[in-house]
N, C-alpha and C positions, 0 to 999 in steps of 0.2 A: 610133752617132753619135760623132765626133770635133768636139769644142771644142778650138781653138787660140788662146791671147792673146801678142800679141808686147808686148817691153818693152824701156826699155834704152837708147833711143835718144836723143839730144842735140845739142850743138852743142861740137866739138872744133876744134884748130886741126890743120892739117896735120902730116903726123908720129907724130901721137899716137894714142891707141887707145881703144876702146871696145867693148863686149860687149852684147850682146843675146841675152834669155832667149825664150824660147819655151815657155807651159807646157801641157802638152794634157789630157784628159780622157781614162778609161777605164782600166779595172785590165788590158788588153792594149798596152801601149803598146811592148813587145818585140817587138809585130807592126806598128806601124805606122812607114812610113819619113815623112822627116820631109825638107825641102828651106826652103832660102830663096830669094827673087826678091828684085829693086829693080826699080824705074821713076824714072827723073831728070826733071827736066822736061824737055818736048821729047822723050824717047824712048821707047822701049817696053819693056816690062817682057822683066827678063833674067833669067838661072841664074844664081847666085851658090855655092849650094853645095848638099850633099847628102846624106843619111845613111840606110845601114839601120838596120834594127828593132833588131837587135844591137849596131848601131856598128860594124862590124868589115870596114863596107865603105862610102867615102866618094869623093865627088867636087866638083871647083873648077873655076870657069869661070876661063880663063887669065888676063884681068884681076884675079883677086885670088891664085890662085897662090904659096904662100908668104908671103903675111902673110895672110892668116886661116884661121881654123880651125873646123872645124864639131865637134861633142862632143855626148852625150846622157847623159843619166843617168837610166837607166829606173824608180831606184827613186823618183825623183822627178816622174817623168812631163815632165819635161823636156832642153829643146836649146839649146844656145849657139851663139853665131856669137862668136868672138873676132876684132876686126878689128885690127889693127895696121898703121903703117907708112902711117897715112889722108891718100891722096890728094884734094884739092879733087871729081876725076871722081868719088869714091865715094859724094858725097851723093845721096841717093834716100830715099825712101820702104820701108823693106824688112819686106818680106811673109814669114812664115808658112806653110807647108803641110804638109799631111796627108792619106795614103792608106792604108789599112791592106790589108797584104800577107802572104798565106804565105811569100811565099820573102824571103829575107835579100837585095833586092835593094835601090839608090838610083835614080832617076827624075832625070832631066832639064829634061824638057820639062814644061811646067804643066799642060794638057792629062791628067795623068798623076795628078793630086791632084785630091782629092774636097773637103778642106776647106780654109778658107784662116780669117789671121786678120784683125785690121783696120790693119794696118801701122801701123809706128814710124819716126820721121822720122831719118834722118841729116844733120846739117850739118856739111860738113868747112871752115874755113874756111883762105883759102891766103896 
């Protein structure tokens, strides 16, 4: 079993930046890749970003591309989202997940994840 609690989240003006922890459960956390989603109101939950078990292979949905950044730190059992450069579109609700994997692979699609946490709210104001 993976436990994942997201944190971090607030109300920022546009421009400015905010980070979000992620902290999971289990002394294999080298093994489990690790992703973030958002849902806005009105739409449906999307990629934001990505990470393997190592860190050493990551991915960004094109709307955040270059201001944020995904990071883990295994001895801590946790994941950052560094968001910079916060657009009014970026506020969501942003989610958490966890899949534990052999291979040093990142995932996509949600469908792809086993655990999720219970999201942290972003307000970007503009």
């Amino acid at each position: 079993q993976v436990q994942v609690v997201e944190s971090g989240g607030g109300l920022v003006q546009a421009g400015g930046s905010l980070r979000l922890s992620c902290a999971a459960s289990g002394r294999t956390f080298s093994r489990v890749a690790m992703g973030w989603f958002r849902q806005a109101p009105g739409k449906e939950r999307e990629f934001v970003a990505a990470i393997s078990g190592s860190g050493g292979n990551t991915g960004y949905s094109d709307s955040v591309k270059g201001r944020f950044t995904i990071s883990r730190d295994n001895g801590n059992n946790t994941v950052y989202l560094q968001m910079n450069s916060l657009k009014s579109e970026d506020t969501a609700v942003y989610y958490c997940a966890a899949r534990w994997t052999a291979s040093d692979s990142y995932y996509r699609s949600p469908g792809s994840y086993d655990y999720w946490g219970q999201g942290t709210q972003v307000t970007v104001s503009s």
